[in-house]
Every structure is written in structure tokens, then in C-alpha cells.
C-alpha positions, 0 to 999 in steps of 0.5 A, a space after each residue: 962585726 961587734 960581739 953582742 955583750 949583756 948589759 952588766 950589773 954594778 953593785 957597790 954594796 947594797 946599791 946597783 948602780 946604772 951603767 948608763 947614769 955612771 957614763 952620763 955623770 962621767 961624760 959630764 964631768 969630763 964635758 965640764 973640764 973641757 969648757 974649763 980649759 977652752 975658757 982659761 984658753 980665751 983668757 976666760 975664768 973658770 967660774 964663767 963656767 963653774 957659776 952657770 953649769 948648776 942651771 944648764 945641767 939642771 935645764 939639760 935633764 929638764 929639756 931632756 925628760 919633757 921631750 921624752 914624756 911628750 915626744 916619745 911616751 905621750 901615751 904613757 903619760 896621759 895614762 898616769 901623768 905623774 909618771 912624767 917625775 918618776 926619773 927612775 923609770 929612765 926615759 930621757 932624750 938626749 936632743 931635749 938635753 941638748 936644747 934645754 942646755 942651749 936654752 939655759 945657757 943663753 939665757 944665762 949670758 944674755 946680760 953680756 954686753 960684749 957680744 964677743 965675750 957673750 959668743 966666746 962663753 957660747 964656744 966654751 960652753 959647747 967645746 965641753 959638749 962633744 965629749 960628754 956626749 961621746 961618754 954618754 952615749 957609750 953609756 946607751 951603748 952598754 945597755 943597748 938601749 937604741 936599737 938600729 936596723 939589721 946590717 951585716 956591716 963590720 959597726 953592727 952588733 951581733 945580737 942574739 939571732 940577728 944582726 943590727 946596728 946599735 945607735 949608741 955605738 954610732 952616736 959615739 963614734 960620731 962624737 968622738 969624731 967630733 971631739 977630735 975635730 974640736 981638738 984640733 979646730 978651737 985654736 985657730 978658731 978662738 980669732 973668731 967668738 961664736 965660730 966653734 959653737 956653729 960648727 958644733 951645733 951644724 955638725 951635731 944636727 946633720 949626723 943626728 938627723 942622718 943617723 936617726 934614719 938608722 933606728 929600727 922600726 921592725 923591734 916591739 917598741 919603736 921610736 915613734 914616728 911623725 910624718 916619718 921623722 922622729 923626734 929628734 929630728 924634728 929637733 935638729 932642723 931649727 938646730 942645724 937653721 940657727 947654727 947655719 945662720 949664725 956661721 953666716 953671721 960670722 962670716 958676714 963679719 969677718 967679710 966686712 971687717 977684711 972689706 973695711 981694712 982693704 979700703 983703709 
């Protein structure tokens, strides 16, 4: 069992600094120079990336405050609406920033002819996402602020009085399970544009779907629930639909091309 540690402090000078928004702006910054090197990879240069990530970053934190405000704290911002801009506060979704980064991004690559090069920007835009995730999500972890069910498992966390299993903590591991996969997956997979942006989407949505069912709901203030479903999700169903039709897409593609080269 993990040892229950209190959220620490950082003070660097007269300023206390967020141990999560310290984590969120590493796992970026480390997202952002895995996209990098996936995009010199495919013969791709690096402003690809460098020219579309202002918008993308900007929609991710957009996408992940209105879900927040209107999937998880509506009540609190029909009482002061103007709460909705007060980013100090905290309360962000990470599936809402994982939306409003898809979102963004195609849009952004929408004007691509090719559609091989617009599938290859889409994998190199999401190889950096495991990671930054991963990092981020250690961040949650740190201040504890996702609380799962009790367990005595060997992943739970000893809080004081009881046991339970940190969402943080799982979410991360699940990611760094996911980077280790993208690791060794995205060269072979780089014959094939858009292959590593479906695997990652349908792995993301399934393993956030299922750990979703983990979060406590015996703590004061607990997820909310619709027709016991939280939020995210809600979220990760039309995820895990558009990533499977597009490795279906793929597949058919592949398939036919195989087919025609046969028949020559």
C-alpha cells in the first residue's frame, strides 16, 4: 500500500507555486517534444507542430474549464456565472482538454490536401499526448485531488483513517503504460498515417471510461453523476465510436490496397 503523503507547498520567493500547474506545464512541455520528434520522424518539420500548438493548447484549457463548469459544477456557476473565469479557483476536466485539443487540431489541419499528410499531422499531434497526460496527471496525484473507493489493494493509498485508491495515481500509470506503448508501436505504425492517433484515442477512452467506475462516491463532494455515468464518461463513448470507426477506415484501406496489389 502507498504511504499517504500531504499535498507540499512550493514558495519561490513571495510567490506559492501549484504543484499541479507545475506538473500540467511539464507534462506539456514534454508532450510538445514528443510531437516534435514523431513529426521529424515522418519527414515532417517541426513548425507543423510549433505554428498549430498556441490554438490547440489554448482550446485544450477552454474545453477543459467549460466542461468542468457545466458537467461537473453547474450549480456553482448558475449562482455566480462569472465564476466560470475565475482559473484560480482550479476546477478543470482533463477529458474537456482532451476534446478541445482534438477539436482545435482539426480544425487547424482541415485545409490539408493530402489526406495522408493530414492523418500523419493527427498522430504526431497525439504521440505527445500519453506523456503530457502522464506527467499531469502525477500532478492531480500530489494534491490528491481525485479520490477513489476504498481497497486494501497494494495501488491504494493510505489516507489518514482509511484506505482508497487515488485516481491520479491510476490515471498515470495507465498513461505511462500508454507511452511505453506508443514507444515501441509508432514506428512500425508510421506505414500506416492516422493508425497511432486511433490506437491512442481507443485506448485513452476505454481505460478512462473503465477507471471512472473507481472514484468515490461515499466523500463530501463527489463526482457528479448522470444516469450513473460521470462526465467524462459521457465524453469517452463518442471517443472510443470515432476512434474505432477511424482504425476501421484504415483497415478497410489497407485491406483493399493488399486486394488490388493481389489482383495485379
Amino acid at each position: 500500500m502507498i504511504p499517504y503523503f500531504p499535498a507540499p507547498e512550493i514558495s519561490l520567493a513571495m510567490i506559492t507555486l501549484s504543484p499541479w500547474g507545475l506538473m500540467v506545464s511539464l507534462g506539456i512541455l514534454l508532450g510538445v517534444q514528443v510531437s516534435v520528434r514523431e513529426a521529424r520522424a515522418r519527414g515532417l518539420k517541426p513548425a507543423e507542430i510549433f505554428d498549430r500548438l498556441p490554438l490547440i493548447l489554448l482550446a485544450a484549457f477552454l474545453g477543459a474549464r467549460l466542461v468542468y463548469t457545466f458537467g461537473y459544477a453547474l450549480g456553482d456557476w448558475l449562482e455566480n456565472p462569472l465564476g466560470f473565469f475565475y482559473f484560480w479557483d482550479g476546477g478543470w476536466s482533463s477529458a474537456g482538454g482532451f476534446f478541445g485539443a482534438i477539436s482545435a487540431g482539426l480544425f487547424l489541419i482541415r485545409k490539408e490536401n493530402s489526406r495522408p499528410l493530414r492523418y500523419a499531422l493527427i498522430d504526431c499531434l497525439a504521440a505527445g499526448f500519453p506523456l503530457g497526460m502522464a506527467v499531469g496527471r502525477l500532478g492531480c496525484f500530489i494534491i490528491h485531488d481525485h479520490l477513489g473507493i476504498l481497497s486494501g489493494s497494494f495501488l491504494a493509498v493510505a489516507f489518514p483513517g482509511v484506505a482508497r485508491f487515488d485516481l491520479g495515481l491510476l490515471e498515470s500509470l495507465n498513461m505511462f503504460f500508454l507511452v511505453l506503448a506508443v514507444g515501441i508501436f509508432a514506428s512500425r505504425s508510421r506505414a500506416s498515417p492516422g493508425l497511432l492517433a486511433g490506437l491512442i484515442g481507443l485506448w485513452y477512452a476505454l481505460s478512462r471510461f473503465g477507471l471512472d467506475f473507481l472514484r468515490a462516491s461515499d466523500v463530501p463532494s463527489p463526482d457528479i453523476r448522470y444516469a450513473l455515468l460521470t462526465p467524462a464518461q459521457w465524453l469517452m463513448m463518442p471517443l472510443a465510436v470515432a476512434s474505432g470507426y477511424l482504425l476501421i477506415q484504415l483497415w478497410r484501406e489497407n485491406f483493399k490496397s493488399e486486394l488490388e496489389l493481389r489482383t495485379e
